[in-house]
C-alpha positions as CSV (number, residue, x, y, z in Angstrom):
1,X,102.0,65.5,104.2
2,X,100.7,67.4,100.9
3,X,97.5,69.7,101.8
4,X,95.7,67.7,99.3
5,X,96.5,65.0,101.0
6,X,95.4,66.3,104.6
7,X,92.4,67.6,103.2
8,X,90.9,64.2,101.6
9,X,91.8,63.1,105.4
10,X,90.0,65.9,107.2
11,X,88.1,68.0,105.0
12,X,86.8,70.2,107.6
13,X,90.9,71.5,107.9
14,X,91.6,75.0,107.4
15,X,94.5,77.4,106.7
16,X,96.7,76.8,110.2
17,X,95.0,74.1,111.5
18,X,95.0,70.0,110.4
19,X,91.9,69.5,112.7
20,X,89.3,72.1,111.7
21,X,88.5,72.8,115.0
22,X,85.7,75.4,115.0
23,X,87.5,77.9,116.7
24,X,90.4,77.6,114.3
25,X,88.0,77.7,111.5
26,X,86.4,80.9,112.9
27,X,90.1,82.3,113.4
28,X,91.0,81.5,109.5
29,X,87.5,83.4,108.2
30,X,88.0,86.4,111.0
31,X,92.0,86.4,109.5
32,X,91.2,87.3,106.1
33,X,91.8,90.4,104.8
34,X,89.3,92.8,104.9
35,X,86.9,90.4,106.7
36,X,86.6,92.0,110.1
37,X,86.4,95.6,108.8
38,X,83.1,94.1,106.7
39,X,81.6,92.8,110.2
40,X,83.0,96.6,111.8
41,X,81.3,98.4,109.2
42,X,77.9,96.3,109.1
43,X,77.6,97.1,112.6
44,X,75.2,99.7,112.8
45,X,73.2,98.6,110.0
46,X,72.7,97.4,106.3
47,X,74.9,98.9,103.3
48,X,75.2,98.4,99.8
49,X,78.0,97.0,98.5
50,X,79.0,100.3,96.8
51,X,78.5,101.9,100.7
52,X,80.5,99.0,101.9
53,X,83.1,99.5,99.8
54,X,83.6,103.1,100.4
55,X,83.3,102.5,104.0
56,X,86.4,100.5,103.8
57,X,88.2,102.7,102.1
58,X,87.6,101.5,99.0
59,X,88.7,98.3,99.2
60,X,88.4,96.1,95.7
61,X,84.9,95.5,94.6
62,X,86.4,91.8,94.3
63,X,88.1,91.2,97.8
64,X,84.8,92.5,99.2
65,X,82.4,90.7,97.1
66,X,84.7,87.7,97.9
67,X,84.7,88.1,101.2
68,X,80.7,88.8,101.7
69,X,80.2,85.5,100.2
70,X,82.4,83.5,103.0
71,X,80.7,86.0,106.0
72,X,77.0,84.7,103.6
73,X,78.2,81.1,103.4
74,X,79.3,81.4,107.1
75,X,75.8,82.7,108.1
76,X,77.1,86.2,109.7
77,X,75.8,88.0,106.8
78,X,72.7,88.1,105.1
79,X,71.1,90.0,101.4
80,X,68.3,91.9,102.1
81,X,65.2,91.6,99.6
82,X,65.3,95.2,99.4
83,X,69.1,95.5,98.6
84,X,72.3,95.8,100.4
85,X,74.4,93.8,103.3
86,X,73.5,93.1,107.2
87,X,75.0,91.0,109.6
88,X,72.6,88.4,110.4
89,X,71.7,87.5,114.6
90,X,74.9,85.6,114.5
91,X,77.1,87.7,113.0
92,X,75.3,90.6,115.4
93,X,76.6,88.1,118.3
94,X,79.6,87.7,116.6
95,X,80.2,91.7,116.3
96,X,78.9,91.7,120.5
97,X,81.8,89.3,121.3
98,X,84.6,91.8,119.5
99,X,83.3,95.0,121.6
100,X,85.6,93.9,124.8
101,X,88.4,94.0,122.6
102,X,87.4,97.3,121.3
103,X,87.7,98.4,124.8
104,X,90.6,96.9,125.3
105,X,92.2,98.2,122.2
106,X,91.2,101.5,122.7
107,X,92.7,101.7,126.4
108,X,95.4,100.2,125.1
109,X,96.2,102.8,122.3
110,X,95.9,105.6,125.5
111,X,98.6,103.9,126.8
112,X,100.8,103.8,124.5
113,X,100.6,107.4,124.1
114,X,101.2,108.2,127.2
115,X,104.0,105.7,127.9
């Protein structure tokens, strides 16, 4: 079946997934280039998007912009009236649910260093 197809028939589908599940819809924004290191970055507090950028190494002004919109849209991000980027109370739960896998990654890494 054609994607334009599937999507008059679900249009809640996303990339990977025919039923746009909400996990798989979370999995498809979380995917996306850049996306994650936006919600790493945020973590601490609000940034411009010129401090954004740089924080992620310079990244294109347009991916980033792009991809602050969906996090917005998604309601993990937020503008501040007085200028710049912060994750919102869900995206700060969101960014709470990734620190096991921090661990994990980290321990992980030592691992493999040792092995």
């Amino acid at each position: 079946m054609r994607k334009a197809a599937r999507q008059k028939e679900n249009p809640k589908a996303v990339r990977g997934s025919h039923s746009g599940r909400p996990i798989m819809a979370l999995l498809d924004l979380l995917g996306r280039r850049w996306t994650l290191r936006i919600v790493w970055e945020l973590r601490e507090g609000a940034l411009t998007s010129r401090a954004l950028r740089a924080a992620c190494d310079d990244a294109s002004p347009t991916i980033v912009q792009q991809r602050l919109s969906e996090l917005r849209d998604a309601g993990l991000v937020t503008m501040r009236d007085e200028g710049g980027y912060a994750l919102t109370d869900l995206g700060k739960e969101l960014f709470a649910l990734l620190m096991p896998l921090h661990r994990f990654a980290e321990q992980w890494a030592k691992q493999r260093l040792t092995s």
